[in-house]
C-alpha positions as CSV (number, residue, x, y, z in Angstrom):
1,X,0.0,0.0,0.0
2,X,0.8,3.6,-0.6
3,X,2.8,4.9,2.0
4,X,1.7,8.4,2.5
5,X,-1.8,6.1,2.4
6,X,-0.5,4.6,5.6
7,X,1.4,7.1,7.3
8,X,-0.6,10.2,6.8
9,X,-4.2,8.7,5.1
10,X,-5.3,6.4,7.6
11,X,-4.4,8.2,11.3
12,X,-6.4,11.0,9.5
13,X,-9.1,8.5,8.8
14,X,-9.0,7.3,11.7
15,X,-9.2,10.1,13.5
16,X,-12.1,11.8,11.7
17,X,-14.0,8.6,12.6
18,X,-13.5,8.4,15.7
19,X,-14.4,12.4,15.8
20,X,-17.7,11.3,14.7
21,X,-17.9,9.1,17.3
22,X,-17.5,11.6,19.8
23,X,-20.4,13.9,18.1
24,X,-23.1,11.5,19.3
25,X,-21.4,11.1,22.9
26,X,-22.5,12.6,25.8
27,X,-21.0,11.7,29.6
28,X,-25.0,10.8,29.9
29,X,-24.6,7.7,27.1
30,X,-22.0,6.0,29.8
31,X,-24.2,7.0,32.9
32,X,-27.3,5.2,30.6
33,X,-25.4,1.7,31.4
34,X,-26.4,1.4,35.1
35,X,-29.7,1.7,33.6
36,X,-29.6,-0.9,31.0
37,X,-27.0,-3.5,32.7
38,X,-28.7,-6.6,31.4
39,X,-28.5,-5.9,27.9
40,X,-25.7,-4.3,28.1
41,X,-23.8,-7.1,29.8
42,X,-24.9,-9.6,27.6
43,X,-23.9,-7.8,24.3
44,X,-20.5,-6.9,25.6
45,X,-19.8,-10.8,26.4
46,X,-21.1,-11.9,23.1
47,X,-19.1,-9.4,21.9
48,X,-15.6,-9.8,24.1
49,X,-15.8,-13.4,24.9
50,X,-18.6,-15.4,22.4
51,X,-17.5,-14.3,18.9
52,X,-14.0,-14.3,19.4
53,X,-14.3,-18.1,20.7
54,X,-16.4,-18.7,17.6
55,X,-13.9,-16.7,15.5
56,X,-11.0,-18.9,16.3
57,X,-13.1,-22.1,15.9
58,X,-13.1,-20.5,12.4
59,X,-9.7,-20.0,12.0
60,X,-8.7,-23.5,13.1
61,X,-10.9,-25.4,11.2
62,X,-10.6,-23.8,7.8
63,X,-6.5,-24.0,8.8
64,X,-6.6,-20.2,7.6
65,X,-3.2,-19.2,6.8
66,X,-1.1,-17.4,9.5
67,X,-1.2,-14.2,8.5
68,X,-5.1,-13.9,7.3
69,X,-6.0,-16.0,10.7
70,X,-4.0,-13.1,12.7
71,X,-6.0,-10.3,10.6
72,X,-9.3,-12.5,11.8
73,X,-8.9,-12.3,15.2
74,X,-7.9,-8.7,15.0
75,X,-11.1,-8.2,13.8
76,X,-13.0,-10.0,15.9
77,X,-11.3,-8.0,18.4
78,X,-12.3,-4.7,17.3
79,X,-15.2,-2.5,19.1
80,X,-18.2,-1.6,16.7
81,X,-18.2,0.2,14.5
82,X,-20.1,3.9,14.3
83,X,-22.0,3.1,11.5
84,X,-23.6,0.6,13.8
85,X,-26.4,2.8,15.1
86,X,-27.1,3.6,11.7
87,X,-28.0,0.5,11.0
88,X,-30.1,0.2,14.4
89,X,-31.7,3.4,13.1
90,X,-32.8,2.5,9.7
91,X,-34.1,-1.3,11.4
92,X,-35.6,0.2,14.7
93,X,-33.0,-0.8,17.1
94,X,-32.2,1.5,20.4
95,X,-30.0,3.3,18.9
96,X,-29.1,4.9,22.8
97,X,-28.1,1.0,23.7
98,X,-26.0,1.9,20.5
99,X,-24.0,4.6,21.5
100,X,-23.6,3.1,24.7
101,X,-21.5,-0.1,23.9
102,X,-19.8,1.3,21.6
103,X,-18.7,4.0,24.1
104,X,-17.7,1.5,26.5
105,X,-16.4,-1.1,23.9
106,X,-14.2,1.4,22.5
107,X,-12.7,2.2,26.1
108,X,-12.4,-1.9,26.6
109,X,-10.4,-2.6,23.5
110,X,-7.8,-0.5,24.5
111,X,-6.9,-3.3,27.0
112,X,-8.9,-6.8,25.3
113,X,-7.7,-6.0,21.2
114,X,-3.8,-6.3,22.0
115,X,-4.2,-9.3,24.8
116,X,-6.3,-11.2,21.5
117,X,-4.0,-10.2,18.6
118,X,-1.2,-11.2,20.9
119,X,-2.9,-14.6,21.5
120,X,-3.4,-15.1,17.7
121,X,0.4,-14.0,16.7
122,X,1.3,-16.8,19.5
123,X,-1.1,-19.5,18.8
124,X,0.7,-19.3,15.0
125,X,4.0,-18.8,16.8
126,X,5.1,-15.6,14.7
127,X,6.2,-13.4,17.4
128,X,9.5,-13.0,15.1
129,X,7.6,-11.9,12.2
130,X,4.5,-10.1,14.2
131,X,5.1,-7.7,16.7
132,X,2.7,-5.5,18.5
133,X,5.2,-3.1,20.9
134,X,3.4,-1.2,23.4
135,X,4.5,2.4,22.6
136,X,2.7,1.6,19.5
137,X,-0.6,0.5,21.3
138,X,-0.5,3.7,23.3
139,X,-0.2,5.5,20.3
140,X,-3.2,3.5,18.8
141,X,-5.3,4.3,21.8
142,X,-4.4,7.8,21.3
143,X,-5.4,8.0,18.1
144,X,-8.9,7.1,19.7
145,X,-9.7,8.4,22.6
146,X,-8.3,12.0,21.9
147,X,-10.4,12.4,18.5
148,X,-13.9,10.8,20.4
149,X,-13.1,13.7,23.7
150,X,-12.6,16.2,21.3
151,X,-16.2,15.0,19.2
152,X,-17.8,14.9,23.0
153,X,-16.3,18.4,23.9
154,X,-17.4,19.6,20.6
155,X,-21.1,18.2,21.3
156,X,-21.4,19.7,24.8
157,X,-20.1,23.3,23.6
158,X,-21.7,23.7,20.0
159,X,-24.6,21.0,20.1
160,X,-26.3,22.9,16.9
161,X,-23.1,22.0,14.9
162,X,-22.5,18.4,16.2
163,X,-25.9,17.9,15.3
164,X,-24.9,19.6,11.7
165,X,-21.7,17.3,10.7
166,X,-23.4,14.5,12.2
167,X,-24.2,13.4,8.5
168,X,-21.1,14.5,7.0
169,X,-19.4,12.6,9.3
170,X,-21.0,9.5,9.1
171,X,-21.0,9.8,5.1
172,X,-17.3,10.1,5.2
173,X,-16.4,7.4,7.3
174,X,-17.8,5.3,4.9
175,X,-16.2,7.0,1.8
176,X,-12.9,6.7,4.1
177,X,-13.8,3.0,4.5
178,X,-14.2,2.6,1.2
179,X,-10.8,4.4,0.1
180,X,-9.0,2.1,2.7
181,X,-10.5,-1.1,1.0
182,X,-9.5,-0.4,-2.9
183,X,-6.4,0.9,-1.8
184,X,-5.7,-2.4,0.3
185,X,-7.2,-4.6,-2.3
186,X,-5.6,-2.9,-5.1
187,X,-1.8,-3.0,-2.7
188,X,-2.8,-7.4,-2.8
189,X,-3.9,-7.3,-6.1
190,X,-1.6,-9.9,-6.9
191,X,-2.8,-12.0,-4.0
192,X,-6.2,-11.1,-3.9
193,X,-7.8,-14.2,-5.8
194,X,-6.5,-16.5,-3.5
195,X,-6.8,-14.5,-0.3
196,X,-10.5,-14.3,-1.2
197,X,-10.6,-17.7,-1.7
198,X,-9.1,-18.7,1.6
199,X,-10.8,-15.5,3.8
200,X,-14.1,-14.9,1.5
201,X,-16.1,-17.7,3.2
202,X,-14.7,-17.2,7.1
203,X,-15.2,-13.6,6.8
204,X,-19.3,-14.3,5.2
205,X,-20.2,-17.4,8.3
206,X,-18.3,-14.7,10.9
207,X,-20.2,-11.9,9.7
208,X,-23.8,-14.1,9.5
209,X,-22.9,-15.6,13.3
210,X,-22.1,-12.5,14.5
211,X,-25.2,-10.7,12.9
212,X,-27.4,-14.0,14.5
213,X,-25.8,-14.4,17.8
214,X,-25.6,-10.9,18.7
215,X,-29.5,-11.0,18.2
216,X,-30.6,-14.6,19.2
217,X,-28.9,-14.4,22.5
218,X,-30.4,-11.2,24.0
219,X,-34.1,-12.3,22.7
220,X,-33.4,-15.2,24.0
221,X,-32.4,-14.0,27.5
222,X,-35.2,-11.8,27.8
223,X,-34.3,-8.4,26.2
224,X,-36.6,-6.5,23.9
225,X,-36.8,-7.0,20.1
226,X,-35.2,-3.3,19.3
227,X,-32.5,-3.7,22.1
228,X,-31.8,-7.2,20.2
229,X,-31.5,-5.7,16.9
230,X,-29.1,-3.0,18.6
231,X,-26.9,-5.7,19.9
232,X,-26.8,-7.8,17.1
233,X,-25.7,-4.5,14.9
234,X,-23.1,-3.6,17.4
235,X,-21.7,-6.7,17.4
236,X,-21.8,-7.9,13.4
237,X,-20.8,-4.0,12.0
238,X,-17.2,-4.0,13.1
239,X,-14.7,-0.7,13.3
240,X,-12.9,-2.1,10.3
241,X,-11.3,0.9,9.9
242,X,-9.4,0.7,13.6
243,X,-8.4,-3.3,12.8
244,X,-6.6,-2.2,9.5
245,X,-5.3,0.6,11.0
246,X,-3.6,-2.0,13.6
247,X,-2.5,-4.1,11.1
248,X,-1.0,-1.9,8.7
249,X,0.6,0.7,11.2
250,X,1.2,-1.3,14.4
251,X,2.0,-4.9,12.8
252,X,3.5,-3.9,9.8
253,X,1.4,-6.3,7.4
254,X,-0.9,-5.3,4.7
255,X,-1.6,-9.1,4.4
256,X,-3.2,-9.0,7.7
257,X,-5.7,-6.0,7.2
258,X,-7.1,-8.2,4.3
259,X,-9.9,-9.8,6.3
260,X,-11.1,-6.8,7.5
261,X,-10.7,-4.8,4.3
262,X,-13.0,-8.1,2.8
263,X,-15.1,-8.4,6.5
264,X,-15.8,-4.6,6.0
265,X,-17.7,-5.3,2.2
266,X,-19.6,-8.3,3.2
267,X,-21.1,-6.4,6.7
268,X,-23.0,-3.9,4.7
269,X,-24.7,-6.3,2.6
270,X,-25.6,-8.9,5.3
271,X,-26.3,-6.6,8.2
272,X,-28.6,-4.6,5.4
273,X,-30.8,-7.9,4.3
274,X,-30.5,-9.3,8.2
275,X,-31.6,-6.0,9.5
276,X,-34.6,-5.7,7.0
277,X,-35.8,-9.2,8.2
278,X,-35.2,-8.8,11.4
279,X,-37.2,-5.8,11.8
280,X,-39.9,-7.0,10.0
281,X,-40.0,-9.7,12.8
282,X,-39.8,-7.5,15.4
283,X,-42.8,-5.4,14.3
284,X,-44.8,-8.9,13.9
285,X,-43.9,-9.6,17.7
286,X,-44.2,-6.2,19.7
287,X,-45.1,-2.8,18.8
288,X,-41.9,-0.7,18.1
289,X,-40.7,1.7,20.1
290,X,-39.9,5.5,19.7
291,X,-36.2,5.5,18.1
292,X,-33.9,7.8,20.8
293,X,-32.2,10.4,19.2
């Protein structure tokens, strides 16, 4: 890949992300979890614990090669991403139960996305190859939290104009995405063939599971359909965005932002048709709710 892409392009990306992020936080969205703990709870361990599990049961038994199997569990270790509660929004989710995991998802990764990646680089035994140094996780986490205080600052002082790049943002983050993706593809174009070949149908079961799971488990434990819906966006529309950032700045391998860069595709399309059914279900069941802003 391009290295001005890499070096200048995606902390910027990044960053404006994040940013965006910030724009719909308020200290309020992290005070709402003592309200919600339940479903809150049990997204966040589907989320931490669950589809990472079910992740590496991918990995190991369609042998993935090192590298792509790395890049897997990278992003299965990555918060949601902020297009999440769009999603929720367009299918009726909460979209407050939204923008509350991810808030407190975001803040967990900083500690749960190295400790996984570092499991994954030693399960395949390439810590000579792989390396994830912790100045450069700081720096990571940086790149983060400071852009999402500043979005939060931003919202508390000028609400009016939070509220006015909220669509901007959200429609740039995607065009970002986007950029990111062809310019990774087109870096692998050599390769790409058979890294679709080998990550095209782990990346389309782990986006479907995580799509299912992250709604069949909180429906089945009790929480409302539009709660569900939020949990099972949250948890299948990953921050792609962060887990090629990590790959390509932090571990030094376009090879392993390839699953996300294909992860990141196939999300859109299944969490689009998923959410359309599963809101149609949801209506059928229970009346639906006032969306929060």
């Amino acid at each position: 890949m391009d290295s001005a892409l890499t070096t200048i392009g995606l902390p910027i990306a990044l960053g404006i992300i994040m940013f965006g992020l910030g724009l719909d936080l308020t200290l309020g969205d992290f005070r709402r979890v003592a309200r919600t703990p339940k479903a809150v709870t049990i997204a966040l361990v589907c989320q931490l614990v669950l589809m990472p599990a079910i992740c590496f049961g991918l990995v190991v038994v369609f042998d993935l090669p090192a590298l792509l199997g790395i890049g897997m569990l990278l992003l299965a270790a990555s918060p949601g991403g902020t297009t999440a509660a769009l999603f929720s929004h367009l299918f009726r989710g909460d979209v407050a139960l939204n923008i509350s995991l991810t808030a407190i998802n975001s803040v967990i990764a900083v500690f749960t996305l190295p400790l996984i990646t570092r499991a994954a680089i030693a399960f395949y035994d390439r810590q000579d190859e792989v390396a994830m140094p912790l100045d450069e996780i700081v720096k990571v986490f940086a790149l983060i939290i400071l852009p999402v205080g500043l979005g939060m600052l931003v919202r508390d002082r000028r609400p009016a104009f939070a509220a006015a790049m909220d669509r901007p943002v959200r429609i740039g983050s995607a065009v970002i995405l986007a950029v990111l993706v062809i310019g990774i593809l087109v870096d692998q174009r050599a390769e790409v063939g058979d890294y679709l070949a080998d990550i095209g149908l782990v990346a389309a079961l782990f986006c479907a599971l995580s799509l299912v799971v992250g709604y069949a488990v909180p429906r089945a434990l009790g929480i409302s359909g539009p709660q569900s819906i939020s949990s099972s966006m949250e948890i299948g529309v990953h921050n792609s965005t962060l887990a090629i950032f990590v790959a390509v700045e932090v571990l030094d391998s376009t090879e392993i932002s390839v699953p996300a860069a294909v992860y990141s595709i196939i999300m859109f399309v299944f969490a689009a048709l998923w959410g359309s059914w599963v809101a149609r279900r949801v209506r059928a069941d229970e009346p639906a709710p006032a969306v929060a802003a």
